[in-house]
BATI-715462 format. One record per atom (N, C-alpha, C, O): residue number from 1; atom name; z, x, y. Coordinates in Angstrom, 3 decimals. Example, Ala and Ser with C-alpha at 12.3 -4.5 7.8 and 13.67 -1.06 7.14 Angstrom:
<atoms>
(1 N (7.800 13.190 -5.690))
(1 CA (7.800 12.300 -4.500))
(1 C (7.800 13.200 -3.300))
(1 O (8.465 14.236 -3.319))
(2 N (7.080 12.850 -2.250))
(2 CA (7.140 13.670 -1.060))
(2 C (7.870 12.900 0.030))
(2 O (8.039 13.409 1.138))
</atoms>
This chain:
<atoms>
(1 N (3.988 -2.435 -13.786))
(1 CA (4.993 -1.421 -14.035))
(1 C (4.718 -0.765 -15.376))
(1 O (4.345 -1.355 -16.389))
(2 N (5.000 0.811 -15.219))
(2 CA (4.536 1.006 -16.945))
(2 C (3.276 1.943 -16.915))
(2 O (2.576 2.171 -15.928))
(3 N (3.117 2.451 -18.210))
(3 CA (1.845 3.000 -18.393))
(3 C (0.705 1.876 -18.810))
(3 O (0.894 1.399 -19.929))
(4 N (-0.367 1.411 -18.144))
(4 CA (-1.028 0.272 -18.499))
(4 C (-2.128 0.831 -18.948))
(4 O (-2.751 0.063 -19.681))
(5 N (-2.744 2.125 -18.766))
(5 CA (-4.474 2.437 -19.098))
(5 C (-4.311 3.719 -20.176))
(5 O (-3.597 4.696 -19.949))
(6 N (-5.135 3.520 -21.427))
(6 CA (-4.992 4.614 -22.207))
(6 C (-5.742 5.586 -21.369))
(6 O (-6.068 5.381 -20.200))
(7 N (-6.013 6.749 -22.113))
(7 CA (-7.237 7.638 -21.209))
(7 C (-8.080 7.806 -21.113))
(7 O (-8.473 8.756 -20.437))
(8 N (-8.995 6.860 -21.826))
(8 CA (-10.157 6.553 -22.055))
(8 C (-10.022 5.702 -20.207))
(8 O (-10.139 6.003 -19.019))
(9 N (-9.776 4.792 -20.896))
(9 CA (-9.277 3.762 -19.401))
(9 C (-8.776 4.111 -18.045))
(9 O (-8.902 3.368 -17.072))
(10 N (-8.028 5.630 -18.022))
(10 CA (-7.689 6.356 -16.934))
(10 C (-9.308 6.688 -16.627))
(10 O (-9.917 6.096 -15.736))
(11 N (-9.901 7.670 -17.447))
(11 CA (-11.250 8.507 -17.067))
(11 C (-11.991 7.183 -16.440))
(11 O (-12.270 7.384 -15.258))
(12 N (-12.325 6.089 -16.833))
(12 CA (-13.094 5.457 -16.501))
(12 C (-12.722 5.184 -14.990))
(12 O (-13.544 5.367 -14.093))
(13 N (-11.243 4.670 -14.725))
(13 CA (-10.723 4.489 -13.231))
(13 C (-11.087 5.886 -12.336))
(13 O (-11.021 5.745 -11.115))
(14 N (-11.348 6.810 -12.695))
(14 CA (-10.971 7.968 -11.783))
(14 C (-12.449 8.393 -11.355))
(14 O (-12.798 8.891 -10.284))
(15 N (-13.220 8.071 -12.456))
(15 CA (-14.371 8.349 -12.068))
(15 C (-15.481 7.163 -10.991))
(15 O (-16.403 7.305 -10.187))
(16 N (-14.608 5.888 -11.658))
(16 CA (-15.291 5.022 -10.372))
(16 C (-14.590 4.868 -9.221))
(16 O (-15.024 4.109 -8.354))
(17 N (-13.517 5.500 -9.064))
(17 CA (-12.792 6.142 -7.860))
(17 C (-13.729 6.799 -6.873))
(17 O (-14.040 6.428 -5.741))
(18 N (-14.066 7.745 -7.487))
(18 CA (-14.861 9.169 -6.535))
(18 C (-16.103 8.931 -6.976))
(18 O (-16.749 9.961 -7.171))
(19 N (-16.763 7.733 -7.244))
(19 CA (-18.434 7.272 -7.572))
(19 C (-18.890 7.936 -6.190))
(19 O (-18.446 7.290 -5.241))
(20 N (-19.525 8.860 -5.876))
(20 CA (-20.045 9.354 -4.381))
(20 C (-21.487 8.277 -3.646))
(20 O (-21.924 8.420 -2.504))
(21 N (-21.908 7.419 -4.503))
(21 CA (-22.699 6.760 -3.736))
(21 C (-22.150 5.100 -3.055))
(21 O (-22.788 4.395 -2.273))
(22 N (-20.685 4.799 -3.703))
(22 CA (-20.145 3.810 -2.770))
(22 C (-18.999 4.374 -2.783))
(22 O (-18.643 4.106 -1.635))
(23 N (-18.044 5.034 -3.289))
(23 CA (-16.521 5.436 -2.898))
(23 C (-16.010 4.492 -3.465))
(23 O (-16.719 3.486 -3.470))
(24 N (-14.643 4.367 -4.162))
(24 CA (-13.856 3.253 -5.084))
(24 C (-12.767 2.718 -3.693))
(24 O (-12.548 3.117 -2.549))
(25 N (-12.290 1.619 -4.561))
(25 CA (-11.454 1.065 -3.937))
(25 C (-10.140 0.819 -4.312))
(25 O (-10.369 0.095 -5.281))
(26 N (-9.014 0.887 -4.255))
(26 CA (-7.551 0.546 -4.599))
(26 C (-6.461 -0.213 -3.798))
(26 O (-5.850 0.392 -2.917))
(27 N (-6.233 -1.310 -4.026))
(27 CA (-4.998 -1.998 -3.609))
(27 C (-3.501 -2.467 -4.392))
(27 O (-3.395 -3.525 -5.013))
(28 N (-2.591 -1.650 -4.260))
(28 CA (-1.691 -2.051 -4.780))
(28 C (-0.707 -3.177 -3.997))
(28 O (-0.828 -3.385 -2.790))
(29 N (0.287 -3.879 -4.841))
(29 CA (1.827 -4.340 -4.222))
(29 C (2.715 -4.157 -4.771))
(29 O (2.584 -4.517 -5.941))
(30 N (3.969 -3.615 -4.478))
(30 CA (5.192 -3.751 -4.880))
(30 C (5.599 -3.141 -5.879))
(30 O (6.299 -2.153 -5.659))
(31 N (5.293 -3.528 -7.356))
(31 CA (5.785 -2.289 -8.243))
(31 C (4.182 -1.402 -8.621))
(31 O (4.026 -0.349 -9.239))
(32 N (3.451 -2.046 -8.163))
(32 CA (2.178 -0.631 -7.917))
(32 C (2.593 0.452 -8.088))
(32 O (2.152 1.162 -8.993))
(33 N (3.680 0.902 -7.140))
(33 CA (4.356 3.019 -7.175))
(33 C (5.691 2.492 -8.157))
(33 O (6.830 2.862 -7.873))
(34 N (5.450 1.694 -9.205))
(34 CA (5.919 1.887 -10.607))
(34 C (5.414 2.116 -11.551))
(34 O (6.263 2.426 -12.387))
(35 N (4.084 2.158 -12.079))
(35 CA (2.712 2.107 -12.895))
(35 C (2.067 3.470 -12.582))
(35 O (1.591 3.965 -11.561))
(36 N (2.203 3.810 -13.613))
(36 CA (1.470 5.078 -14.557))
(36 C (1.983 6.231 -14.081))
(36 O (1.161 7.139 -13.960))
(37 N (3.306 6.512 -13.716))
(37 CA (4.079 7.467 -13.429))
(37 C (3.683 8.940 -14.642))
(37 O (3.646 9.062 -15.866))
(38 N (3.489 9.683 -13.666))
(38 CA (3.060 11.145 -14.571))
(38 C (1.467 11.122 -14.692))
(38 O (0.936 12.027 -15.336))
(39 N (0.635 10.072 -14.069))
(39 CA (-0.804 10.433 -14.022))
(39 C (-0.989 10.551 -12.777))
(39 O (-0.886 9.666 -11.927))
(40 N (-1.482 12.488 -12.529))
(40 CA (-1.585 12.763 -11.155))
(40 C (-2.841 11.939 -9.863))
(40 O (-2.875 11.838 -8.636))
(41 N (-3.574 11.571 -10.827))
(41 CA (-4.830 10.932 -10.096))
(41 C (-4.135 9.397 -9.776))
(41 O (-4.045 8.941 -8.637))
(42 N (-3.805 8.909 -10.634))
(42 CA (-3.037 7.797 -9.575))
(42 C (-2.239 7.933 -8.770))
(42 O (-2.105 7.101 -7.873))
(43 N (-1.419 9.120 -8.873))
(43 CA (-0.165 9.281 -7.827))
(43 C (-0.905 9.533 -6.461))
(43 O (-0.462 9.184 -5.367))
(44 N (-2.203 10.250 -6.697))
(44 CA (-2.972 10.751 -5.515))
(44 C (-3.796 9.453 -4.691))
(44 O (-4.231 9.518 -3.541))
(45 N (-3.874 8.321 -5.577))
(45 CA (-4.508 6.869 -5.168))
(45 C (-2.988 6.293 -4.611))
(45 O (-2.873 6.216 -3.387))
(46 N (-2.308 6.055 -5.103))
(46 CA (-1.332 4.749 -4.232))
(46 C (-0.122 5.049 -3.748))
(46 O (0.809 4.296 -3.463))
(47 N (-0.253 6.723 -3.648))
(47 CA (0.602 7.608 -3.068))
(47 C (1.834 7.917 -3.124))
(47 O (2.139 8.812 -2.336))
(48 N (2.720 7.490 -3.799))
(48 CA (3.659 7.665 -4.261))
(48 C (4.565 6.688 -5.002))
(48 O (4.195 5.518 -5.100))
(49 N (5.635 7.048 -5.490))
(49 CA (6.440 6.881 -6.828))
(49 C (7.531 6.393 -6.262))
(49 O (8.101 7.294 -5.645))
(50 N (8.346 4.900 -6.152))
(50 CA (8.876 4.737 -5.513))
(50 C (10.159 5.239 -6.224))
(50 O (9.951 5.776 -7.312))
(51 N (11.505 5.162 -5.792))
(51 CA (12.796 5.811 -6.125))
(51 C (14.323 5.154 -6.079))
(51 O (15.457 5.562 -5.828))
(52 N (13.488 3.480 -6.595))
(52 CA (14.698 2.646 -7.091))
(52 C (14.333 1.841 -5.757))
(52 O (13.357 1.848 -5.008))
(53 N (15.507 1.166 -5.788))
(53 CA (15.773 -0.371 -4.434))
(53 C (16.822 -0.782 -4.571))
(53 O (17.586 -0.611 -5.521))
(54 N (17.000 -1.496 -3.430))
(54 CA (18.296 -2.584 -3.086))
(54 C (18.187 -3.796 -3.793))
(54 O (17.458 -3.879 -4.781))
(55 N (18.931 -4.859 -3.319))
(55 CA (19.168 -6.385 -3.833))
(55 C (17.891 -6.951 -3.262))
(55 O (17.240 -6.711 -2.246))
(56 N (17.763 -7.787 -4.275))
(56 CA (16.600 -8.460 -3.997))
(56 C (17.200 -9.688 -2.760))
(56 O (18.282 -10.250 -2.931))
(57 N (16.400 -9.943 -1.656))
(57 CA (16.180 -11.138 -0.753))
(57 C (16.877 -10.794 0.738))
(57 O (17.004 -11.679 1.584))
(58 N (17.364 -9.255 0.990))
(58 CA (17.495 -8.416 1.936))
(58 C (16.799 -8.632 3.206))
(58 O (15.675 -8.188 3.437))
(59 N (17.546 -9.376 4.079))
(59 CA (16.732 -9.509 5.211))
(59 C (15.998 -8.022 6.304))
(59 O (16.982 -7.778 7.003))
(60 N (15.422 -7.498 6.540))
(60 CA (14.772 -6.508 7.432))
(60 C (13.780 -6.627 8.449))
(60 O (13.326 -7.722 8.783))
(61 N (13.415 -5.513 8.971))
(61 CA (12.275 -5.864 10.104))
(61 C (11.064 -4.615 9.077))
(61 O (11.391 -3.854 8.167))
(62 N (9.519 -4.863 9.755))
(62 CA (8.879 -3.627 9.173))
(62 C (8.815 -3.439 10.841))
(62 O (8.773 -4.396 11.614))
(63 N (8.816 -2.473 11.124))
(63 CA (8.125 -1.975 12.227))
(63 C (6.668 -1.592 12.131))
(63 O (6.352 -1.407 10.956))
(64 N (5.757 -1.426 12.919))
(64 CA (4.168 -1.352 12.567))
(64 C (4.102 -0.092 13.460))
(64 O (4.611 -0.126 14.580))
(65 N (3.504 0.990 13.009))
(65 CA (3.298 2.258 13.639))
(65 C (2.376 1.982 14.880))
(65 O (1.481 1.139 14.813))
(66 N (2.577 2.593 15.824))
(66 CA (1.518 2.664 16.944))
(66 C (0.126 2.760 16.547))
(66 O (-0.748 1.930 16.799))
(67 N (-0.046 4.179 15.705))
(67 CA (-1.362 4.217 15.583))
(67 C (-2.151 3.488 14.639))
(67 O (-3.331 3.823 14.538))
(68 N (-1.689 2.488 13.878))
(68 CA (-1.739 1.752 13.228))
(68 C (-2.772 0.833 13.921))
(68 O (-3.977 0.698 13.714))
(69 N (-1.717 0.083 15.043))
(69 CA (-1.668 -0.924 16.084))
(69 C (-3.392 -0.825 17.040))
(69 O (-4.035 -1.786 17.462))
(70 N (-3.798 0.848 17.156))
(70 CA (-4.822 1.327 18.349))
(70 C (-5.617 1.798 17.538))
(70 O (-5.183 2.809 16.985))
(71 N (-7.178 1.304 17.059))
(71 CA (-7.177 0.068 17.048))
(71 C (-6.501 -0.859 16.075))
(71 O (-5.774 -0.348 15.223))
(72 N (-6.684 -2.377 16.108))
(72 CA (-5.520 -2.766 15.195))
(72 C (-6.137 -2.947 13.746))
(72 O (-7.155 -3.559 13.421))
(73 N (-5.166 -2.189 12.912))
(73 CA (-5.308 -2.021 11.408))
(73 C (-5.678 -3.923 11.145))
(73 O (-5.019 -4.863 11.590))
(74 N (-7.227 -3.986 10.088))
(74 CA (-7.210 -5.429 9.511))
(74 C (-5.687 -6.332 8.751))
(74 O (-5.367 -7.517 8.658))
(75 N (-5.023 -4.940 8.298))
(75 CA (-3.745 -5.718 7.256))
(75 C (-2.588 -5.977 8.546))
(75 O (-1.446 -6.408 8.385))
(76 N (-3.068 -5.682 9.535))
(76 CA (-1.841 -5.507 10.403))
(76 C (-2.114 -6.919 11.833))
(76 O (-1.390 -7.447 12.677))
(77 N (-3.683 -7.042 11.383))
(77 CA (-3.973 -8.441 12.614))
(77 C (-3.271 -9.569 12.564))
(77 O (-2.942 -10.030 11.471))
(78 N (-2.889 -10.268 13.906))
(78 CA (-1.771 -11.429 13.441))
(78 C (-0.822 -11.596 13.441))
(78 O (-0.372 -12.664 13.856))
(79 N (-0.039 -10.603 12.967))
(79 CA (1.033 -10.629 12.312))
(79 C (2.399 -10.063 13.541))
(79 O (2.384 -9.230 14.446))
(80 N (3.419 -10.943 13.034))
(80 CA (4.445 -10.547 14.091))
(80 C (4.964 -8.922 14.423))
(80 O (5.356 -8.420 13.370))
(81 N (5.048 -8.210 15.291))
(81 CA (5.578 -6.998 15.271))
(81 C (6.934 -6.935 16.213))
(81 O (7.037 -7.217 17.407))
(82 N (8.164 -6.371 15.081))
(82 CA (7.959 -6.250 13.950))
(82 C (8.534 -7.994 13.219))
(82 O (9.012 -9.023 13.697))
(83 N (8.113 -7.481 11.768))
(83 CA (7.724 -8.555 11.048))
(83 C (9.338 -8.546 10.180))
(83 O (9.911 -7.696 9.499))
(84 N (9.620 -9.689 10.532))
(84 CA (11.095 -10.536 9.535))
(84 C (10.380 -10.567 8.247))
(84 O (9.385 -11.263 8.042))
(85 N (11.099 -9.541 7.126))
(85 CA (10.899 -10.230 5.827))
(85 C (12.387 -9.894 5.107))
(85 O (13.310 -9.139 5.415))
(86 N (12.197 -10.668 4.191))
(86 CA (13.248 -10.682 2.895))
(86 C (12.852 -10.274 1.919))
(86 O (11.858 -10.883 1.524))
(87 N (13.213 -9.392 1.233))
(87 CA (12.550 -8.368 0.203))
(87 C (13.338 -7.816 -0.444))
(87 O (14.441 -7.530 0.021))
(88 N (12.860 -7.420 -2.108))
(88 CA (13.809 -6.210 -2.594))
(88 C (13.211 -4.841 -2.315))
(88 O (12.321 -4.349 -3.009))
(89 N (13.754 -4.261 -1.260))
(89 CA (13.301 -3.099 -0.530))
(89 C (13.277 -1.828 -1.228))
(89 O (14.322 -1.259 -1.544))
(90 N (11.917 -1.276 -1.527))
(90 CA (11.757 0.037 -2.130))
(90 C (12.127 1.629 -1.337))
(90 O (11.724 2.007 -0.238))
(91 N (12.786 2.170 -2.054))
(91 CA (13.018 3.671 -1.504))
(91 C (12.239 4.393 -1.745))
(91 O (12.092 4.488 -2.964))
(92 N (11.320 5.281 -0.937))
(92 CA (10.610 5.963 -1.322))
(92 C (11.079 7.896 -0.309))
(92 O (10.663 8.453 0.708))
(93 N (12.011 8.195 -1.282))
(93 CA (12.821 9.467 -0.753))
(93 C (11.706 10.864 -0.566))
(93 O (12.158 11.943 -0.182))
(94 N (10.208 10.687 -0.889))
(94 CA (9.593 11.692 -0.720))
(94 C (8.536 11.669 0.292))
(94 O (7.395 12.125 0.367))
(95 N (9.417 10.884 1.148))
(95 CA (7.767 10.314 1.868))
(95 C (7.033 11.548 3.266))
(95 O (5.962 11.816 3.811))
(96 N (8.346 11.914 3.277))
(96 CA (8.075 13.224 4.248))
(96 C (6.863 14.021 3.899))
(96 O (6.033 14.271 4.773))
(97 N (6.657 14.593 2.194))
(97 CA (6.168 15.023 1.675))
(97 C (4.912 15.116 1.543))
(97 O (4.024 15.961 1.652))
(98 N (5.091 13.708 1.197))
(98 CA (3.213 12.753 0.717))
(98 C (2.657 12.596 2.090))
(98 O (1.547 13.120 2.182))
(99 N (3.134 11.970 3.317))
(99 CA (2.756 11.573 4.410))
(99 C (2.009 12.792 5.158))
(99 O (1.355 12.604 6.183))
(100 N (2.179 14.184 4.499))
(100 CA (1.959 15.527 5.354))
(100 C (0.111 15.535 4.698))
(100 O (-0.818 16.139 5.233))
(101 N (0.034 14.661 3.410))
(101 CA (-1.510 15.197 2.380))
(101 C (-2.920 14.234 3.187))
(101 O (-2.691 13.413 4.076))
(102 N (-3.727 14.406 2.894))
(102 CA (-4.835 14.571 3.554))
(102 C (-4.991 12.615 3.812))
(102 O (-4.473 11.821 3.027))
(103 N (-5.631 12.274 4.793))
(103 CA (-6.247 11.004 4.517))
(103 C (-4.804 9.737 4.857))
(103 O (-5.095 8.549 4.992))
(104 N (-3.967 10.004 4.912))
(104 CA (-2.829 9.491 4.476))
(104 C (-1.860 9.050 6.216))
(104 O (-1.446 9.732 7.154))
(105 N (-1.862 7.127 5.781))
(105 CA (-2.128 6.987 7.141))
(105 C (-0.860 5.724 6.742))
(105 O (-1.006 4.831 5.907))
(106 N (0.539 6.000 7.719))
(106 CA (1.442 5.111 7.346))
(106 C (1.412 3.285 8.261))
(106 O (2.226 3.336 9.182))
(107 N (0.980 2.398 8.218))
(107 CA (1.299 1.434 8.883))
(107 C (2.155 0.748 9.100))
(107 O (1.973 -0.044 10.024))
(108 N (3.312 0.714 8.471))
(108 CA (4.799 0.178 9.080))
(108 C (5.662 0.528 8.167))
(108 O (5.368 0.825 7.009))
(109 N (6.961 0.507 8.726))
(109 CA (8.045 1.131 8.140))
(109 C (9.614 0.371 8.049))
(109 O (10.022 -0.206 9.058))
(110 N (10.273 0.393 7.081))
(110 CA (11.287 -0.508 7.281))
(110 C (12.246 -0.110 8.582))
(110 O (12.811 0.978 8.697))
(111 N (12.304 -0.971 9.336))
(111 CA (13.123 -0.943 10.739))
(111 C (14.735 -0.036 10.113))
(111 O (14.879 1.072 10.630))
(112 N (15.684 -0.395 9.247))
(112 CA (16.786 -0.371 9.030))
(112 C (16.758 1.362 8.584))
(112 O (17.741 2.095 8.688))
(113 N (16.117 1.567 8.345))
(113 CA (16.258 3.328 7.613))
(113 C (14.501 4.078 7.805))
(113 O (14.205 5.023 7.074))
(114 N (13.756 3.686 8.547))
(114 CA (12.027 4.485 8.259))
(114 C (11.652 4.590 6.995))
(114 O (10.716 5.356 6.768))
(115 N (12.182 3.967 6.028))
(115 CA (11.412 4.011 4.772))
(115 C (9.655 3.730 5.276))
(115 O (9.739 3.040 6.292))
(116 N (8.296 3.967 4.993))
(116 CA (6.965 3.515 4.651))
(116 C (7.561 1.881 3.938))
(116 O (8.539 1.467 3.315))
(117 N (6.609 1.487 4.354))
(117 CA (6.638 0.462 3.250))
(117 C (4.822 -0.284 3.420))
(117 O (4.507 -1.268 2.752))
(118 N (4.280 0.086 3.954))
(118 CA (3.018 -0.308 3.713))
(118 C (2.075 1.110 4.081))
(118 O (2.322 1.594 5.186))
(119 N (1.335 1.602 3.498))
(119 CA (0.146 2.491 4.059))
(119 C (-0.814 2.423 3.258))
(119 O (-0.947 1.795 2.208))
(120 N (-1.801 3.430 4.072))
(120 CA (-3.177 3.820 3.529))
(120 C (-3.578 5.050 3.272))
(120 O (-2.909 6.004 3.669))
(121 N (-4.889 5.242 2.475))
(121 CA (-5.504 6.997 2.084))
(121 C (-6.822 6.497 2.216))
(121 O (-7.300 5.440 1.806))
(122 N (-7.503 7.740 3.071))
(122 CA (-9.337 7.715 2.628))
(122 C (-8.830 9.017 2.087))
(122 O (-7.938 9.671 2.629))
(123 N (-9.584 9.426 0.750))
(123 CA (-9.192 10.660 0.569))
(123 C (-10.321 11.059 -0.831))
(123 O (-10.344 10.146 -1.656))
(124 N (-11.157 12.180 -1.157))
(124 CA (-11.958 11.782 -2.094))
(124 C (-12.860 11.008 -2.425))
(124 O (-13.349 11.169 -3.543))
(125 N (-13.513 9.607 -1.304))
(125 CA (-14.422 8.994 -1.352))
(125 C (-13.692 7.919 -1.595))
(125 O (-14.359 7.073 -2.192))
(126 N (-12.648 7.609 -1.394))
(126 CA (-11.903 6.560 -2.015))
(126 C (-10.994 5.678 -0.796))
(126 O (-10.557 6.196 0.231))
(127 N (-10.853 4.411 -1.137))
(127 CA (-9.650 4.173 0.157))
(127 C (-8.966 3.328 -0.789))
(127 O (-9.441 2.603 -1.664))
(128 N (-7.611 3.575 -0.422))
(128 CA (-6.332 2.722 -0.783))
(128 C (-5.292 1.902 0.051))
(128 O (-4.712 2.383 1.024))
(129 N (-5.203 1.301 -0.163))
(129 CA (-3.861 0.346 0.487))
(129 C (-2.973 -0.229 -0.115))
(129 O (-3.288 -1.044 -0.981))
(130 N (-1.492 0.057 0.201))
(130 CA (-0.329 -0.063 -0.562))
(130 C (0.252 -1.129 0.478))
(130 O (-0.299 -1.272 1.569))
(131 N (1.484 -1.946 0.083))
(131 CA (1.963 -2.728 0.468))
(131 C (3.577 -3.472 -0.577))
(131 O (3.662 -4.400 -1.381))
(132 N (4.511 -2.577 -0.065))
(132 CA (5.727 -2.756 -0.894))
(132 C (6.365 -4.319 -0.969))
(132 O (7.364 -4.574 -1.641))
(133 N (5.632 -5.323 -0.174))
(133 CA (5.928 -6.500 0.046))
(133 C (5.588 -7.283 -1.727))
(133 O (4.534 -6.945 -2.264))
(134 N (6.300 -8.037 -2.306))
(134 CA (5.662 -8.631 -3.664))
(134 C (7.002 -8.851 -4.519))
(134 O (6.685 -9.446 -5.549))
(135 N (8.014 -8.662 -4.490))
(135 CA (9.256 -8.434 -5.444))
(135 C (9.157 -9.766 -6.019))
(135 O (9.084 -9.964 -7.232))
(136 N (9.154 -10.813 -5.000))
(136 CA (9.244 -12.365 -5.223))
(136 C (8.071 -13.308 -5.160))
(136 O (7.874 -14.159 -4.293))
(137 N (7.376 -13.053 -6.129))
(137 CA (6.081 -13.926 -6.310))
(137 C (6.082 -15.039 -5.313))
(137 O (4.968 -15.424 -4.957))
(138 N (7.126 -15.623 -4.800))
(138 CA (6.873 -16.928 -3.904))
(138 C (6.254 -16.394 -2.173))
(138 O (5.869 -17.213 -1.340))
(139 N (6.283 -15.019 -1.959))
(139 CA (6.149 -14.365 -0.671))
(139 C (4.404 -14.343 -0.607))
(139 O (3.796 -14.166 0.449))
(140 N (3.613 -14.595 -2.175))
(140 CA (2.304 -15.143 -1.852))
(140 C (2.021 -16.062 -1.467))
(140 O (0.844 -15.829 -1.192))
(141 N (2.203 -17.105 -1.180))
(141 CA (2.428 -18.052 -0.629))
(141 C (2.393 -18.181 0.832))
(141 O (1.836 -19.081 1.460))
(142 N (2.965 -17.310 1.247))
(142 CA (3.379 -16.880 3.190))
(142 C (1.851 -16.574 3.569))
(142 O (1.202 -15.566 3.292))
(143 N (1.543 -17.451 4.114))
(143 CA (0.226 -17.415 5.444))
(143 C (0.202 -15.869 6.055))
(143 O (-0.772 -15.138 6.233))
(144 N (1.398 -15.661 6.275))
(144 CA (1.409 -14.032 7.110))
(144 C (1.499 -13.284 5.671))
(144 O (1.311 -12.110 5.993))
(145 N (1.647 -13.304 4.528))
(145 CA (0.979 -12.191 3.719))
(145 C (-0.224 -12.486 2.978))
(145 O (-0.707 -11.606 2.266))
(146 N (-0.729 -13.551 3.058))
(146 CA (-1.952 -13.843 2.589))
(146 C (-2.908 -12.990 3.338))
(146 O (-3.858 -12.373 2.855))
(147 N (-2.458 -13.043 4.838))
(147 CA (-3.449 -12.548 6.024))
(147 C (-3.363 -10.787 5.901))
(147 O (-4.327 -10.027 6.000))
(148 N (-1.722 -10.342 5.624))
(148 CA (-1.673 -9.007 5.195))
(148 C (-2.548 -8.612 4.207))
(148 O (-3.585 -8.057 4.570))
(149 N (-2.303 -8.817 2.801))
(149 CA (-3.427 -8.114 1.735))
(149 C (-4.504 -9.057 1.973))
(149 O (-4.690 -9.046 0.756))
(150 N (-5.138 -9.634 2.275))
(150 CA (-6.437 -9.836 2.940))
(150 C (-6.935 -8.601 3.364))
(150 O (-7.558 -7.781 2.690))
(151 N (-6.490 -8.517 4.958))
(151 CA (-6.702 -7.538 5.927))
(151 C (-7.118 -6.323 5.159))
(151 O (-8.201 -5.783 5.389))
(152 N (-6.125 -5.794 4.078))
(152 CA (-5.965 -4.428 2.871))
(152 C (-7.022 -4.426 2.567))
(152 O (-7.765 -3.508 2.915))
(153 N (-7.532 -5.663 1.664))
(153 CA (-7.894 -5.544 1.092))
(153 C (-9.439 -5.237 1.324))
(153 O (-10.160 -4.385 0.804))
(154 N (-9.752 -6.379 2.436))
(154 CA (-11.089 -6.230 3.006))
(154 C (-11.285 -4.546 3.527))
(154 O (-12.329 -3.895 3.475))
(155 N (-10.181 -4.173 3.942))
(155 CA (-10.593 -2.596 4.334))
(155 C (-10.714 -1.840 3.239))
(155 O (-11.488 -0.921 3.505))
(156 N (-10.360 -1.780 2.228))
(156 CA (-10.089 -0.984 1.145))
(156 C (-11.646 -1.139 0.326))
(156 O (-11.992 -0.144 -0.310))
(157 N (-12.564 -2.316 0.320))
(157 CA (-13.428 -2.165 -0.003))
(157 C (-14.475 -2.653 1.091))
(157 O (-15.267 -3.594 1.029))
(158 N (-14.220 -1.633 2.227))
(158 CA (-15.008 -1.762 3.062))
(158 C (-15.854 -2.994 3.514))
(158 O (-17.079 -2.931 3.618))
(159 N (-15.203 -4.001 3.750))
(159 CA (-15.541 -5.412 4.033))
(159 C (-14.871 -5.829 5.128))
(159 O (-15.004 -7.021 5.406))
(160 N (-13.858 -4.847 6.159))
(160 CA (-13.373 -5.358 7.603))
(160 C (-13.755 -6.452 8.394))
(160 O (-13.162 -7.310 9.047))
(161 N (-15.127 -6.118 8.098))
(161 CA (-15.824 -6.468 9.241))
(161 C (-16.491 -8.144 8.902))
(161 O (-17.180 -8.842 9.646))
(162 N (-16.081 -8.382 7.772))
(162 CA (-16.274 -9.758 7.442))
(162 C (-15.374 -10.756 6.963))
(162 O (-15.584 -11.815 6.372))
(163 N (-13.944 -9.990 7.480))
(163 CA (-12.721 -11.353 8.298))
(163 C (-12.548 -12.025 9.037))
(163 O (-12.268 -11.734 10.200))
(164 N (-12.682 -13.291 8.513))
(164 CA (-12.914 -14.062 9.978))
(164 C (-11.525 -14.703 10.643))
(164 O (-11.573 -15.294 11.722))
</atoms>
């Protein structure tokens, strides 16, 4: 959460972002779309800025998008659909917006209102994967989110294909 990279430290991220001979990689969780608010090149990596939350330990469903599902997204193998979690659930009120920009691919959504709460971007040579799941450090722990940012993660730096 926060501004964490001077700009020395931004330039360096942005440029091994869009490296054109492997493409960068990005995985965020949870307060990820809290961190470095007002730097447009990150907003364009982990796609948006979330816009506050509820009580923390909120029972919900995610629903998992169809096209997500065909074929099935790596962060999405496994896993119950839709998926029981307890969470402090992020609002993200612009998602109409962001979801319209290039590359930009939603994989499940909170059942109770369509909030996003997990997606992806190829966009610029780059791939990202977000995942609003994390409020409560003990939810690393869960076999079914170990297997989630796994899945992310292996896609995000192009390693799918060597989950076993």
């Amino acid at each position: 959460t926060g501004d964490i990279f001077n700009e020395q430290e931004q330039t360096t991220f942005e440029n091994w972002m869009k490296k054109a001979d492997r493409g960068g990689a990005w995985c965020g969780t949870h307060s990820a779309t809290d961190t470095e608010n007002g730097w447009a090149f990150y907003s364009e990596v982990n796609g948006q800025y979330y816009d506050g939350h509820g009580a923390q330990g909120v029972q919900d469903q995610i629903q998992f998008e169809a096209a997500a599902l065909n074929p099935m997204f790596p962060a999405l193998a496994g896993l119950p659909n839709p998926w029981q979690r307890a969470e402090e659930w992020y609002k993200f009120n612009s998602h109409q917006t962001w979801t319209a920009k290039p590359g930009f691919k939603v994989l499940g959504r909170k059942a109770a209102d369509g909030q996003p709460i997990m997606w992806t971007r190829e966009h610029d040579n780059f791939r990202s994967f977000y995942s609003a799941i994390g409020h409560d450090g003990t939810v690393f722990q869960d076999p079914d989110v170990k297997k989630h940012l796994t899945g992310g993660i292996m896609w995000a730096v192009r390693r799918e294909a060597q989950i076993k």
